[in-house]
C-alpha positions as semicolon CSV with decimal commas, in nm:
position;residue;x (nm);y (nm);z (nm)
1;X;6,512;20,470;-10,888
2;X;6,251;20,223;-10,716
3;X;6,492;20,170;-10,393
4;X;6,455;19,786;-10,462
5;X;6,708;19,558;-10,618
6;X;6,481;19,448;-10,889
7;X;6,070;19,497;-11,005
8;X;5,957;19,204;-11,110
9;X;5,595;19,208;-11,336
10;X;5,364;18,902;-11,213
11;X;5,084;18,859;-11,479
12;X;4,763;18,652;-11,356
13;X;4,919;18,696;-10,956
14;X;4,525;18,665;-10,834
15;X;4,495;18,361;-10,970
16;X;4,602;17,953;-10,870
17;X;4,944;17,942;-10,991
18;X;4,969;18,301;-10,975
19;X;4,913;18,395;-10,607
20;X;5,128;18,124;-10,482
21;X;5,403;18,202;-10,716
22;X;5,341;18,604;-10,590
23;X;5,319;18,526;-10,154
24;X;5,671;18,299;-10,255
25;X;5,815;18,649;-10,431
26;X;5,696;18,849;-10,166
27;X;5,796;18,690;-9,861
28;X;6,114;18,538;-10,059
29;X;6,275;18,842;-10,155
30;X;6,192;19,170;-9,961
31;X;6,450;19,357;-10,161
32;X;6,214;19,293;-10,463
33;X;5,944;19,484;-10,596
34;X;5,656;19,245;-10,680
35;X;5,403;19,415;-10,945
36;X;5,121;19,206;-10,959
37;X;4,917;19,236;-11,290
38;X;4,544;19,061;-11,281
39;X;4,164;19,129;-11,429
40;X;4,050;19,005;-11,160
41;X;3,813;18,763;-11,378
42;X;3,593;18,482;-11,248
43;X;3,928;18,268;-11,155
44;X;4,107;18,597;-10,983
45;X;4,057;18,629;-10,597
46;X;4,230;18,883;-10,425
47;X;4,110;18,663;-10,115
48;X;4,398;18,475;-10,236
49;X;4,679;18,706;-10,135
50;X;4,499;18,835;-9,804
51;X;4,857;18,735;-9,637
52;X;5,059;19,002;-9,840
53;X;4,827;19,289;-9,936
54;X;5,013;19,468;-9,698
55;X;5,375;19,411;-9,764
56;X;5,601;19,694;-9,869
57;X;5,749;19,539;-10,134
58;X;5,441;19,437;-10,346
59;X;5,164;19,653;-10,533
60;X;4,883;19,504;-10,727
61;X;4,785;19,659;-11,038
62;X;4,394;19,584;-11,211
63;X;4,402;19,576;-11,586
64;X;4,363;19,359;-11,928
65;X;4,665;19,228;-12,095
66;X;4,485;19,236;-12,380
67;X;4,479;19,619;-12,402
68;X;4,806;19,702;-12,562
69;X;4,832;20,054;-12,475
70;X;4,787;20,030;-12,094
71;X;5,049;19,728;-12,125
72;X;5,295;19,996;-12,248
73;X;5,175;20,283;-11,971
74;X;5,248;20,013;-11,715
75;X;5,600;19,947;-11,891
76;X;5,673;20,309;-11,919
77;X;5,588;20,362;-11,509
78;X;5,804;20,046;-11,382
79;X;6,153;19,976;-11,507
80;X;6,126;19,615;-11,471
81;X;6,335;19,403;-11,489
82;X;6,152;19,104;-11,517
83;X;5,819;18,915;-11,650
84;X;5,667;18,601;-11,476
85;X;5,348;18,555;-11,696
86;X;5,103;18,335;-11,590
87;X;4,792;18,541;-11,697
88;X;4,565;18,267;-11,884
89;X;4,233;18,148;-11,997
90;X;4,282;17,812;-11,856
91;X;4,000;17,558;-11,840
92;X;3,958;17,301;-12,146
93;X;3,579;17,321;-12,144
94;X;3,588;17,692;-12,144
95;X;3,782;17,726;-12,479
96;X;3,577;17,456;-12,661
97;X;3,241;17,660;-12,625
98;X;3,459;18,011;-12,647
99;X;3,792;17,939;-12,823
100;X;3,806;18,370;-12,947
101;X;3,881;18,446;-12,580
102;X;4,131;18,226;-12,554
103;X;4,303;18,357;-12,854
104;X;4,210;18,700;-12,727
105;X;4,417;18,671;-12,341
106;X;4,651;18,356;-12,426
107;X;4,794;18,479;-12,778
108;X;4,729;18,877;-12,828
109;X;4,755;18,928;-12,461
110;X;5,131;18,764;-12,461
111;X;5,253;18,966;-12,782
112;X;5,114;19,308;-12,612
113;X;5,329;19,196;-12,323
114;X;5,636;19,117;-12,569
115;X;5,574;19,406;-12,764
116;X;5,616;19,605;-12,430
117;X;5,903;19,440;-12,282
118;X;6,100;19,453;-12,633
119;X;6,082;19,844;-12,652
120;X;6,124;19,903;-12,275
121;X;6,397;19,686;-12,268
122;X;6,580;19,742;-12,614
123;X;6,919;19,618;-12,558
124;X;6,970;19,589;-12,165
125;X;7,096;19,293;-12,071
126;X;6,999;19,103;-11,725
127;X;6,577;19,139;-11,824
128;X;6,414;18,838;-11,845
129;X;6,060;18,720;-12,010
130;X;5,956;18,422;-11,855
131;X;5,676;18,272;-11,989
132;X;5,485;17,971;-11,791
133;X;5,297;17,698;-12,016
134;X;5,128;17,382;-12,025
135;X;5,209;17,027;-12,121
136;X;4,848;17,012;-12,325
137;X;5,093;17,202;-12,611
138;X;5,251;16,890;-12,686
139;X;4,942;16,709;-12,761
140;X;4,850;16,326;-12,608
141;X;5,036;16,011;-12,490
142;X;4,962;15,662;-12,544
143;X;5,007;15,430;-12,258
144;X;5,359;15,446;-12,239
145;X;5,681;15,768;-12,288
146;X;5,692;16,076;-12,172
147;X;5,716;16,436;-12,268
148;X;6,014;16,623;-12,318
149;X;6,175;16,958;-12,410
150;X;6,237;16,827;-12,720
151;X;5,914;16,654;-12,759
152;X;5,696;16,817;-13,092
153;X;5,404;17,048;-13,063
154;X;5,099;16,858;-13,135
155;X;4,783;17,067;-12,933
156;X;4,437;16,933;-12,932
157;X;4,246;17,192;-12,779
158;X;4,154;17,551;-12,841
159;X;4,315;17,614;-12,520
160;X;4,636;17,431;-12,607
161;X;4,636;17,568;-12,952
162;X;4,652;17,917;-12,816
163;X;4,900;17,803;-12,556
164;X;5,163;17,662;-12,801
165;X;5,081;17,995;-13,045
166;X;5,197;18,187;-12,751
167;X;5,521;17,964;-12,673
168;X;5,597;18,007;-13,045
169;X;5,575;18,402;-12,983
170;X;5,773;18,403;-12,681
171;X;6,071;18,202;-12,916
172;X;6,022;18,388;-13,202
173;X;6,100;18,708;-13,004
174;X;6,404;18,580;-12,830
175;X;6,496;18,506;-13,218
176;X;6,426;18,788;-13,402
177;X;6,446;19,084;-13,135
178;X;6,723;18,889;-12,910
179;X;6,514;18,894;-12,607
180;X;6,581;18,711;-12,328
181;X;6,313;18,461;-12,228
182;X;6,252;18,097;-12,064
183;X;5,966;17,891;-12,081
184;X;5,817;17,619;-11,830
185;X;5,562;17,347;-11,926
186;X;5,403;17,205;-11,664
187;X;5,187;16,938;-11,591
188;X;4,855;16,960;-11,376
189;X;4,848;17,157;-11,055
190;X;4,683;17,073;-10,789
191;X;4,642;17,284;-10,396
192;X;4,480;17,542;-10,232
193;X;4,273;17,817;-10,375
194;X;4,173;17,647;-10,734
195;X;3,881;17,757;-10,849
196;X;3,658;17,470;-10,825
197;X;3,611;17,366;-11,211
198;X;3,890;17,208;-11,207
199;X;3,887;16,816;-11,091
200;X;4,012;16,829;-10,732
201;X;3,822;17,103;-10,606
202;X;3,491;17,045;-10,831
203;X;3,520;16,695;-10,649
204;X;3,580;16,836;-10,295
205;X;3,337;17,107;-10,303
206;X;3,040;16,870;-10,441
207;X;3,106;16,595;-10,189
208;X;3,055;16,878;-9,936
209;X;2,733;16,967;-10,124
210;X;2,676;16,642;-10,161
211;X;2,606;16,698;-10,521
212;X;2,735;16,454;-10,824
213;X;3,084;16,375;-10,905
214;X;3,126;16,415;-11,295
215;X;3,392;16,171;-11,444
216;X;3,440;16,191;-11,810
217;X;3,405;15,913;-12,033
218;X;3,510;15,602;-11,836
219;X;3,769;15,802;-11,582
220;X;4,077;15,640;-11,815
221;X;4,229;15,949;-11,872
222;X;4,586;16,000;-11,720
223;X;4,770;16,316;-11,606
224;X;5,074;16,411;-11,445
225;X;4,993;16,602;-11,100
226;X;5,217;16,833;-10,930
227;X;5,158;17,024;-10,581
228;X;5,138;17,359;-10,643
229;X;5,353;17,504;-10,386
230;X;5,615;17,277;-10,549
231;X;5,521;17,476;-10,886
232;X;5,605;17,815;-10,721
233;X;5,931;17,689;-10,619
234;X;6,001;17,553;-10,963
235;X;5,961;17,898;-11,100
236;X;6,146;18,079;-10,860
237;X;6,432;17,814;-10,930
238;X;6,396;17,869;-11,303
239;X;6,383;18,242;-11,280
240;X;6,680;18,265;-11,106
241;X;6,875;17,980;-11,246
242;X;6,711;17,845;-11,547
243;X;6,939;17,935;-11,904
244;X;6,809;18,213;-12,131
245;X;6,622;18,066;-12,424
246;X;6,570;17,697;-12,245
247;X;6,277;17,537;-12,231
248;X;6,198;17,326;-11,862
249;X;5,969;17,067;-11,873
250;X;5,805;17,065;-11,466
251;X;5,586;16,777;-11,341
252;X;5,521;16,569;-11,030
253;X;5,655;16,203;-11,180
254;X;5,273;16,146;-11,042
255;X;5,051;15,991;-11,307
256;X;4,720;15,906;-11,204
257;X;4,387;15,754;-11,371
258;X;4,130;16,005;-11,330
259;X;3,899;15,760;-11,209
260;X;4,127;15,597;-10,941
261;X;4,254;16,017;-10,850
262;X;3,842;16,038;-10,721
263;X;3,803;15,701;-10,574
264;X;4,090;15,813;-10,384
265;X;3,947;16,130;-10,296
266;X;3,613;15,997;-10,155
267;X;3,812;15,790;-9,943
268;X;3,995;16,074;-9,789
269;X;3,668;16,291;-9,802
270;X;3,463;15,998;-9,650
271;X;3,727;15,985;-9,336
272;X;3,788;16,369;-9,291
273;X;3,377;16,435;-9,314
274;X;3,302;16,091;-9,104
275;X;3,014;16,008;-9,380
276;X;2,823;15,697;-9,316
277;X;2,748;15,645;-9,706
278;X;3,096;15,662;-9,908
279;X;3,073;15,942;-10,143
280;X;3,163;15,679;-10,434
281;X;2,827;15,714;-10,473
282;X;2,789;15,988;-10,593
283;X;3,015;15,921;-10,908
284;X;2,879;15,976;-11,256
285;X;3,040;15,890;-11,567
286;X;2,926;16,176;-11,851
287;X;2,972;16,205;-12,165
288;X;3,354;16,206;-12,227
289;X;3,459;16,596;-12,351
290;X;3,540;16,633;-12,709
291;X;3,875;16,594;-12,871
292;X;3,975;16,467;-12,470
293;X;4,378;16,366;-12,459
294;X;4,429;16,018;-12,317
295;X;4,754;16,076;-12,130
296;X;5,015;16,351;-12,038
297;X;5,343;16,277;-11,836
298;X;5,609;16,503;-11,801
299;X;6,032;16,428;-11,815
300;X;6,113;16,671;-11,561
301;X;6,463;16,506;-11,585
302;X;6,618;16,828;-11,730
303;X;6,537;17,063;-11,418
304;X;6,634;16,796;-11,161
305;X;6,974;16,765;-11,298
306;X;7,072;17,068;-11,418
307;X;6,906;17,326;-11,157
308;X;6,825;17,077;-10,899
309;X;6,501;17,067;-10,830
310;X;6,224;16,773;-10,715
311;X;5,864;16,790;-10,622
312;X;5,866;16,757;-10,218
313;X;5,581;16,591;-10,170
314;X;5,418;16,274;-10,245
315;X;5,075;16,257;-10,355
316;X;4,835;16,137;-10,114
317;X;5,042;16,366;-9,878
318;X;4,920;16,658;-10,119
319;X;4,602;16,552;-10,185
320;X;4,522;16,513;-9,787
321;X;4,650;16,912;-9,747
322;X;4,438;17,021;-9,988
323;X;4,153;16,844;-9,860
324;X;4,210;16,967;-9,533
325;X;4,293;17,307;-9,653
326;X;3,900;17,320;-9,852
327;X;3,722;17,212;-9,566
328;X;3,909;17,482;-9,321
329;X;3,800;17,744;-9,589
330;X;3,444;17,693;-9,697
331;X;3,420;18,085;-9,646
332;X;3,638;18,104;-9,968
333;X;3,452;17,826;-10,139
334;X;3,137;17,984;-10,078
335;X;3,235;18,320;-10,211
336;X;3,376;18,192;-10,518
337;X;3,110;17,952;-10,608
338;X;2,796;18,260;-10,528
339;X;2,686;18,574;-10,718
340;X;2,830;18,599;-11,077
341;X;3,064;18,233;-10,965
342;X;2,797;18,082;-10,894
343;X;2,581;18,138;-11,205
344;X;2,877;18,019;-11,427
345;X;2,939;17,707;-11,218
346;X;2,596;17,617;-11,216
347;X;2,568;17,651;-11,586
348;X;2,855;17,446;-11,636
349;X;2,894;17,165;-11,373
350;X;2,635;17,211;-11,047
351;X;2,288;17,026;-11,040
């Protein structure tokens, strides 16, 4: 016997999602083993979780879930009784020019998990598999509805085509083998300690270097943008509350043209850095990326009224934090962005 009331596996915990979702686990629920499973890839930072590495109740654990066999050694060590996975390939542009690692981690990676948790488990009730998606599974919007649960599969992307593959996995388990599981789609996160190749902090960290601001196409794009603190609550809410074999749709009710998201951004980066030249400037449009989705917006309607929960803040509330927070921590951005970061972000986005 561990001595604590539950373990609890956290896949991907060194990531963006991931770390918050671990420090809310951690400080949360001291009678709670957190086990938190990470590569430690480009997008990993144990920088992330400075605040915990010390706690009693958490141990971090390097390895691939894409190496079935040490999945099952780690199974056979804890008795856990539950998964968060959040362990991803993540970034759009990343799967276009390498889709195979995306069905490497996203698909195999979540059936070695599966695989484990089915023969650990067997028959125990009270174990849980909760897998955390994306709303880029259900394909693009036009200018007006919404997604929801019920809303069809329609992906777009290699990265949302291995995303959905792995949602279908996760169902067809609970169907065949009767395990318990939940899935979340959410829609784009946004906070402290992204890994800046994603919009907001690729947009921070180049005003700062005073480097270009990429927009795609003509900036028309919309998306659905959710704190990420307000994330990690939504998963702790859904662990503990959501129904087994439910679906929950999360987003921010925040939709935002990509183009007006940055204008607004220079603005707040123009005050907080007192620049005498707005950092508009500094805009490019670029050729838009291939196969790009026009629109995603989340229903979140379902988790509001059955389990209760909201997003808590508003955006340009959010958006100011995590400016603030990126220009307290240029340490962090620095590391990320040099040595083996830094070649990959210069390949991919710097000048």
């Amino acid at each position: 016997m561990s001595g604590f009331e539950r373990q609890i596996l956290i896949t991907g915990g060194a990531g963006f999602i991931g770390s918050h979702v671990v420090k809310l686990f951690v400080n949360q629920y001291p009678t709670y083993k957190i086990i938190n499973l990470d590569l430690l890839t480009y997008a990993g930072n144990l920088e992330n979780l400075k605040s915990i590495e010390n706690a009693s109740n958490y141990e971090f654990v390097k390895g691939d879930i894409v190496d079935g066999d040490f999945i099952q050694s780690l199974f056979q060590k804890f008795d856990f009784d539950g998964v968060i996975h959040l362990a991803a390939e993540s970034h759009v542009d990343r799967s276009i020019t390498d889709p195979l690692a995306f069905l490497q981690t996203n698909i195999l990676g979540t059936v070695n998990l599966l695989n484990a948790a089915k023969e650990s488990w067997k028959s125990e009730s009270g174990k849980l598999f909760y897998h955390i998606s994306t709303d880029e599974v259900y394909g693009s919007l036009q200018k007006t509805g919404f997604f929801t649960e019920q809303t069809a599969y329609d992906p777009q992307s290699p990265y949302s085509a291995s995303k959905a593959s792995s949602d279908h996995f996760v169902r067809a388990y609970g169907n065949t083998y009767g395990l318990n599981y939940i899935i979340s789609n959410c829609s784009n996160n946004y906070g402290p300690y992204q890994f800046p190749e994603k919009l907001i902090p690729l947009m921070i960290n180049n005003v700062i270097g005073g480097k270009r601001l990429p927009v795609y196409g003509k900036g028309e794009n919309i998306r659905d943008w959710l704190y990420v603190e307000d994330h990690a609550r939504a998963i702790d809410t859904i662990y503990h509350r959501g129904h087994s074999g439910e679906t929950y749709n999360i987003g921010g009710f925040n939709e935002w043209k990509n183009i007006d998201l940055v204008h607004m951004l220079c603005e707040i980066m123009d005050k907080k850095l007192q620049l005498k030249d707005t950092s508009k400037n500094l805009i490019e449009f670029v050729k838009d990326r291939a196969g790009h989705d026009l629109r995603y917006a989340i229903d979140a309607t379902k988790l509001e009224k059955e389990l209760g929960w909201r997003p808590s803040l508003q955006f340009e509330e959010g958006l100011e934090k995590t400016v603030d927070w990126y220009l307290e921590n240029t340490q962090w951005l620095d590391h990320v962005t040099s040595g083996v970061y830094q070649t990959y972000y210069q390949e991919h986005y710097a000048v």
